[in-house]
Backbone as numpy.savetxt, mean C-alpha at the origin, in Angstrom:
# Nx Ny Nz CAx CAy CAz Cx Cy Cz
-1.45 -10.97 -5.50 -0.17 -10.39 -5.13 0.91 -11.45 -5.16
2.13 -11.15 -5.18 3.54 -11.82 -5.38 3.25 -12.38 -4.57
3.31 -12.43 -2.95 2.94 -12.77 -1.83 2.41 -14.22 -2.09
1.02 -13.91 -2.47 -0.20 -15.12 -2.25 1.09 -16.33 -2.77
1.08 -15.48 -4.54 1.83 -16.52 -5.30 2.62 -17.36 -4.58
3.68 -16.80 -3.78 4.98 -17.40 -3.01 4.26 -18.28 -1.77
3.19 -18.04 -1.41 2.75 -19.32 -0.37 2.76 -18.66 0.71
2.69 -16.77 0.36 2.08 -16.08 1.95 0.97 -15.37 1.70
0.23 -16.21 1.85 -1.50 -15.45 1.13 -1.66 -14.40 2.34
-1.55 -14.73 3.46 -2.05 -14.18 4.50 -1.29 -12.91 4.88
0.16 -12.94 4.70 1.16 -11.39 4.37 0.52 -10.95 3.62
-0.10 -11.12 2.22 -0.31 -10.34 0.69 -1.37 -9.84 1.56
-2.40 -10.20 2.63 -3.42 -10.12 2.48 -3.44 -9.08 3.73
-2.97 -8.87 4.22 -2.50 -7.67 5.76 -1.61 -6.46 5.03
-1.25 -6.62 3.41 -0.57 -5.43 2.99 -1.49 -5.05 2.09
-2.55 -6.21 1.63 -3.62 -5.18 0.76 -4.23 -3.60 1.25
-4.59 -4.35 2.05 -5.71 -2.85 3.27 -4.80 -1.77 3.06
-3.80 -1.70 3.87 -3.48 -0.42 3.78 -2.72 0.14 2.39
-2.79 -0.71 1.60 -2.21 -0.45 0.04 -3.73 0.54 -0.77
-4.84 -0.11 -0.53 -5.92 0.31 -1.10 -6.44 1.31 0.20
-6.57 1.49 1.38 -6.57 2.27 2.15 -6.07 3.43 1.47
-4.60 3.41 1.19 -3.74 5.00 1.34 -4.53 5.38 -0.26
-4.02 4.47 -1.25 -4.80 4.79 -2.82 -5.81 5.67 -2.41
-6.98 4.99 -1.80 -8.41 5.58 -1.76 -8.40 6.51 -1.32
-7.64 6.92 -0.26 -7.12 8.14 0.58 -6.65 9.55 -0.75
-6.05 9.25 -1.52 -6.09 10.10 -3.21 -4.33 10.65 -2.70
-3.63 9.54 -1.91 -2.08 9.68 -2.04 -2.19 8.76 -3.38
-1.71 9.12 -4.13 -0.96 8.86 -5.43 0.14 9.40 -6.19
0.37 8.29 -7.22 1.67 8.93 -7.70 1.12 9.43 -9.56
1.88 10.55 -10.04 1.48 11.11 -11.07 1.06 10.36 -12.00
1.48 8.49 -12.55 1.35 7.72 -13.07 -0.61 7.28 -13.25
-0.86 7.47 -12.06 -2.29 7.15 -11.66 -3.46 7.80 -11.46
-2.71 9.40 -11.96 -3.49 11.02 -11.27 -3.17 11.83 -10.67
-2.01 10.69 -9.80 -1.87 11.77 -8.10 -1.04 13.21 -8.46
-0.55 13.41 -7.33 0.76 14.40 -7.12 2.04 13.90 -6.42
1.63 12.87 -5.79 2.51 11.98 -4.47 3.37 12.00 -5.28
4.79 11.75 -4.12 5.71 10.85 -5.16 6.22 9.62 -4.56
6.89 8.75 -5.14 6.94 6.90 -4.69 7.50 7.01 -3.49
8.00 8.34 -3.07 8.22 7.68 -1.71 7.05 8.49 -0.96
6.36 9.03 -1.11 5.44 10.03 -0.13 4.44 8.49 0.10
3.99 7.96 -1.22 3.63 6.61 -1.02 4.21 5.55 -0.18
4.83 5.57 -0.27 5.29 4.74 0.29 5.42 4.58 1.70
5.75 5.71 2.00 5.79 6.28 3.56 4.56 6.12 3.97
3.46 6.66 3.45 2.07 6.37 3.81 1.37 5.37 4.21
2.04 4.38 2.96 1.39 2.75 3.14 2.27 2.34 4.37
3.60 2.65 4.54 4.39 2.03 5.69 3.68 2.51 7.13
3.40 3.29 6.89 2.23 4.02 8.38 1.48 3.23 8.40
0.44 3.02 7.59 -1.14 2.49 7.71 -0.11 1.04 8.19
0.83 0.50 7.51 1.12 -1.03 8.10 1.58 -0.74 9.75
2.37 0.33 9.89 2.89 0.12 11.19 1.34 0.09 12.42
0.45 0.80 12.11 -0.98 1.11 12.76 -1.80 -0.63 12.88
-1.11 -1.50 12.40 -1.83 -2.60 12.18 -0.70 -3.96 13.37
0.31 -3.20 13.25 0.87 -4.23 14.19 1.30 -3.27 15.46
């Protein structure tokens, strides 16, 4: 992730989970299969992060 690259491995690495969390969950966007759209995603992954802090 951009993250690691920039010298915050450990941010990239607390936004993976719930990035592959919501995916696996089958929120997606039409690009990938889904029905979601970038923000239904988005909103989702912003949940699973808020549940973590």
């Amino acid at each position: 992730m951009m993250l690691g690259h920039l010298g915050f491995q450990d941010c990239g690495e607390l936004l993976m989970k719930p990035l592959t969390d919501t995916l696996a969950s089958g929120i997606t966007t039409a690009d990938i299969g889904g029905t979601s759209t970038t923000r239904e995603v988005t909103e989702a992954i912003c949940e699973r992060i808020k549940q973590l802090v």
